[in-house]
C-alpha positions in Angstrom: -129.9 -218.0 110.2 -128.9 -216.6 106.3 -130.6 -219.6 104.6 -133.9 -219.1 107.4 -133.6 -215.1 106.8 -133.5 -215.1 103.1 -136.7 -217.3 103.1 -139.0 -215.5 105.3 -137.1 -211.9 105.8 -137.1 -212.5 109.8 -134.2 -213.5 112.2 -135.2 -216.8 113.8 -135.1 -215.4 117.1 -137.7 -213.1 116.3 -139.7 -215.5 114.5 -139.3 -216.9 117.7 -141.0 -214.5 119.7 -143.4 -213.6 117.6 -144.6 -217.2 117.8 -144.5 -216.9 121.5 -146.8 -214.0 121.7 -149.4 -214.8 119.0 -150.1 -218.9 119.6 -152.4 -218.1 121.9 -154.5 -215.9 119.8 -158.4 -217.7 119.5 -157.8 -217.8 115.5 -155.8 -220.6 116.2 -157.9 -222.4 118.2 -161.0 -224.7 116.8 -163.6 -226.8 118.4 -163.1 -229.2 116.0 -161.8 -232.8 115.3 -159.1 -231.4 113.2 -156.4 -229.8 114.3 -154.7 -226.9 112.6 -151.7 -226.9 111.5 -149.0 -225.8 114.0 -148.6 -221.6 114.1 -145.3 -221.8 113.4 -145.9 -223.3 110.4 -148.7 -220.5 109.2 -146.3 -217.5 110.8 -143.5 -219.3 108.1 -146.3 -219.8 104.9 -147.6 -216.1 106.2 -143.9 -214.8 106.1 -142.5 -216.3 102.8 -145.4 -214.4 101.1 -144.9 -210.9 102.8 -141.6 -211.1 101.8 -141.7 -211.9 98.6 -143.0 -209.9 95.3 -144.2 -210.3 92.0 -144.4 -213.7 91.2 -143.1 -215.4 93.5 -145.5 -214.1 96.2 -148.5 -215.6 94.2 -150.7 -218.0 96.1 -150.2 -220.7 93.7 -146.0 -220.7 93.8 -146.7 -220.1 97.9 -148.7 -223.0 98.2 -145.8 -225.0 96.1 -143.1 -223.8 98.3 -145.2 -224.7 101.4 -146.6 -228.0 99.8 -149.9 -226.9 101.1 -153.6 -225.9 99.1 -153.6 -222.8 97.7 -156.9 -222.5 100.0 -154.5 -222.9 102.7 -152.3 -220.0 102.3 -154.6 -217.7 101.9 -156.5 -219.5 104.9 -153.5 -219.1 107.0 -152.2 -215.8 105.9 -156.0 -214.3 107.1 -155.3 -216.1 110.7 -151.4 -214.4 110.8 -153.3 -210.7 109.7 -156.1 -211.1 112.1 -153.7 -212.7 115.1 -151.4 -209.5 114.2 -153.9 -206.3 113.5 -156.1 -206.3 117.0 -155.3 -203.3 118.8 -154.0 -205.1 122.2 -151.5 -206.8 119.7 -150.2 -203.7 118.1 -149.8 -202.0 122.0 -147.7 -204.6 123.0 -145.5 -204.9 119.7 -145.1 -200.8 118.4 -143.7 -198.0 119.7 -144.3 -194.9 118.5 -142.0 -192.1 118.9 -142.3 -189.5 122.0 -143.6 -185.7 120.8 -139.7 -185.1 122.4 -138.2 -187.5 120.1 -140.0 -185.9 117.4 -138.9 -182.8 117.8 -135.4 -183.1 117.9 -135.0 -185.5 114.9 -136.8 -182.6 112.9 -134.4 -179.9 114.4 -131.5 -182.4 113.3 -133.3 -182.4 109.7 -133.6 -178.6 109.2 -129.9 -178.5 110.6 -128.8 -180.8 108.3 -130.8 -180.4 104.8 -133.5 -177.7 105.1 -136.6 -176.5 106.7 -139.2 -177.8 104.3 -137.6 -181.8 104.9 -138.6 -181.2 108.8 -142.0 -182.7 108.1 -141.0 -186.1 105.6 -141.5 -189.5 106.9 -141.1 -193.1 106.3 -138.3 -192.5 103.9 -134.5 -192.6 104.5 -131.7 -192.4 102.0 -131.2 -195.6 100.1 -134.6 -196.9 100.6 -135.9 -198.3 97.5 -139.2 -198.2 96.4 -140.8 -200.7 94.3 -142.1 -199.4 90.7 -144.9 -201.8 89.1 -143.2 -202.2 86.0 -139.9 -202.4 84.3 -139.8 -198.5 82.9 -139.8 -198.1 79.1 -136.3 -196.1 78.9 -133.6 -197.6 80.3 -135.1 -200.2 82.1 -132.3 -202.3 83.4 -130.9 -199.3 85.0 -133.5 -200.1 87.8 -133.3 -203.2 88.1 -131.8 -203.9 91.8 -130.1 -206.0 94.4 -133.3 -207.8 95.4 -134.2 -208.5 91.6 -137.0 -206.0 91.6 -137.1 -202.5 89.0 -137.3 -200.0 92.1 -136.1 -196.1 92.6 -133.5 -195.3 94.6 -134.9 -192.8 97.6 -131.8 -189.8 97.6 
């Protein structure tokens, strides 16, 4: 599970499911002589690139990991996004948070931090966030677990 994880940043019981609930999308159905290749081989080429950056997400060093066309990956990485972004999909997959929830997890943050926190989103201490570049002064100060430069959300 580490070795499958640190490849394509999903648990493969997940990666599981999510096979389950998208092979029978039409993208991945033809009415031709030649077959595609099987889904969970396009969720794994589709995966590897999401979870990589830089570089190593490039559709050329994809397409070597995968030993497939570069015309393939980005082929197969259109079928994932469109199998994944219809509405019906995102229904059955995300949750959003009740008005209640809401509420009382921006009581908790006014109780614990202050009033004009209340509001913030998608942040959460620790999270880092990617920069484009190594920065010009002291540079390898943000250079981070995952072998990115990123910020350090506090």
């Amino acid at each position: 599970p580490d070795m499958f994880r640190s490849y394509l940043c999903i648990d493969p019981g997940c990666f599981d499911d999510l096979v389950t609930v998208i092979q029978d999308d039409p993208v991945f159905h033809n009415n031709s002589n030649h077959a595609q290749m099987p889904v969970t081989e396009q969720l794994a080429i589709a995966l590897y690139r999401f979870g990589h950056y830089r570089n190593a997400s490039s559709t050329l060093k994809v397409a070597l990991w995968a030993g497939v066309g570069f015309g393939t990956v980005l082929l197969v990485t259109n079928r994932i996004l469109a199998a994944l972004c219809p509405e019906r999909f995102r229904k059955s997959a995300l949750r959003w948070t009740s008005d209640v929830a809401k509420a009382t997890a921006k009581a908790w943050v006014v109780e614990a931090s202050c009033p004009q926190w209340a509001d913030g989103w998608l942040m959460v201490d620790r999270m880092l966030v990617p920069l484009h570049i190594r920065p010009g002064f002291f540079g390898n100060v943000f250079y981070d677990h995952k072998s990115n430069y990123s910020m350090n959300v506090q």
